[in-house]
N, C-alpha and C positions, 0 to 999 in steps of 0.2 A: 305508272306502268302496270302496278298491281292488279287494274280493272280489267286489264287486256288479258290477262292470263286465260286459257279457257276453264271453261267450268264442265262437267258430266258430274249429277249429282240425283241418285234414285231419291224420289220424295215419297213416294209410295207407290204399292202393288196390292191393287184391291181387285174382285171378282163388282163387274160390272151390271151382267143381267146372264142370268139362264135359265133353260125351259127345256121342261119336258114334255114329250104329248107320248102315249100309247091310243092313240083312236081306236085301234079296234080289238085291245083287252075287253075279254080276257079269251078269246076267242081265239087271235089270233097265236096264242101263247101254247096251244094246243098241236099247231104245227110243229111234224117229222121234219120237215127238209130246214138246210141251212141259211140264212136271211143273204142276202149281198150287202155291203155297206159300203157307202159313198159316204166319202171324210171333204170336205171341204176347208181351205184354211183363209183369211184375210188380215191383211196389214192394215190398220189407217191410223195416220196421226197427225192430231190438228191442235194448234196453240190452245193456251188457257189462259195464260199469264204474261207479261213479257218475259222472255228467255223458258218459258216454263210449258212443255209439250205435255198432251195425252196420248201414247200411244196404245191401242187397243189391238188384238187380238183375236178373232173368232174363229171360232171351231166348228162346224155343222157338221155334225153325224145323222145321216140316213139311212133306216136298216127296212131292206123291204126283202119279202116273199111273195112273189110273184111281182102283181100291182097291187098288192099290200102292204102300208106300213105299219113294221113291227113299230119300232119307236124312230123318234125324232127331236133330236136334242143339238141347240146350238147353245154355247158357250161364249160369251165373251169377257175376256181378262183384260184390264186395263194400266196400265202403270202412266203415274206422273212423275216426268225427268226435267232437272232445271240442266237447260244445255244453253252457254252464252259462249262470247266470242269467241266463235268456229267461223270458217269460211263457210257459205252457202251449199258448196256443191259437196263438204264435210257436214253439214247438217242431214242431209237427203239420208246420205250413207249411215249415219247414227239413228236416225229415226227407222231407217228399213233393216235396220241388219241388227244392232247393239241393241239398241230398245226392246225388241222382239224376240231375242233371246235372252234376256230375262225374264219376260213375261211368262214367256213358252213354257218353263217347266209349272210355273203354277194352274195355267188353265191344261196339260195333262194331265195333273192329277184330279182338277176339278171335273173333266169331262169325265174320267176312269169311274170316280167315287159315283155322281149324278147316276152313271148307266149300272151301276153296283148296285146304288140304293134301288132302283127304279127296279129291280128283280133279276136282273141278265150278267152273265159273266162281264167285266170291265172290258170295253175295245181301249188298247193302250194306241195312243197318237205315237208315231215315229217319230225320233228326229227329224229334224227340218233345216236344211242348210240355208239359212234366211240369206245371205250374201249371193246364193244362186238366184234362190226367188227375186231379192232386188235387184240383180239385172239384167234379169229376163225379163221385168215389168218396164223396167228404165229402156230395155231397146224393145219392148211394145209401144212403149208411148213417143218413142222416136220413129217409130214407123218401120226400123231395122228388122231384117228376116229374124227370128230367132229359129231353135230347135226344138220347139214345141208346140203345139195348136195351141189358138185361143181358146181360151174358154167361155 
């Protein structure tokens, strides 16, 4: 009965891929007015191994003035988690919520540093209630009204 016990077990937290673009330094850089910035966030998480998930993380930050971008920087953080005998509809809920809040503090810092190094004061990412986000995606994909537009 020892094999049934469940498992949640971090195997690692690595930084997966990220980029920076300024296209239209250093020109741009020269601009008075304040940028807008569009933060974007994404869950995915797809087997590796048996029992053994990657759940990734991405971060897109868009900072424009006007219809100019200042910069544009996506992040992705990735963690690999050995998750065994869970019930199915317990897996969903570990992959969208638990998984992701682990990840999350490493790619804020990593998106902070990237837009640091890159010249520009840090945009710190907010908290993020990953258990809202999961399901509000879960009654999008059910077809269920939620309380916020699609994106």
């Amino acid at each position: 009965m020892a094999d049934q016990e469940p498992v949640f077990q971090i195997q690692r937290v690595y930084l997966k891929e990220a980029s920076m673009e300024q296209p239209k330094s250093p020109a741009i850089l020269l601009e008075q007015e304040q940028p807008a910035v569009d933060i974007q966030l994404a869950v995915e998480a797809t087997p590796a191994a048996e029992g053994v998930f990657e759940v990734c993380v991405t971060a897109t930050v868009h900072t424009k003035i006007k219809d100019k971008t200042v910069f544009l920087v996506e992040v992705k953080q990735a963690g690999i988690f050995e998750i065994r005998n869970l019930p199915q509809e317990q897996l969903g809920q570990i992959m969208g919520i638990a998984c992701p809040q682990i990840v999350y503090p490493y790619l804020r810092g990593n998106v902070a540093d990237m837009i640091q190094r890159g010249g520009f004061p840090p945009v710190h990412l907010s908290e993020i209630n990953f258990q809202a986000m999961y399901e509000q995606q879960q009654a999008q994909a059910s077809g269920a009204p939620s309380g916020s537009l699609p994106q």
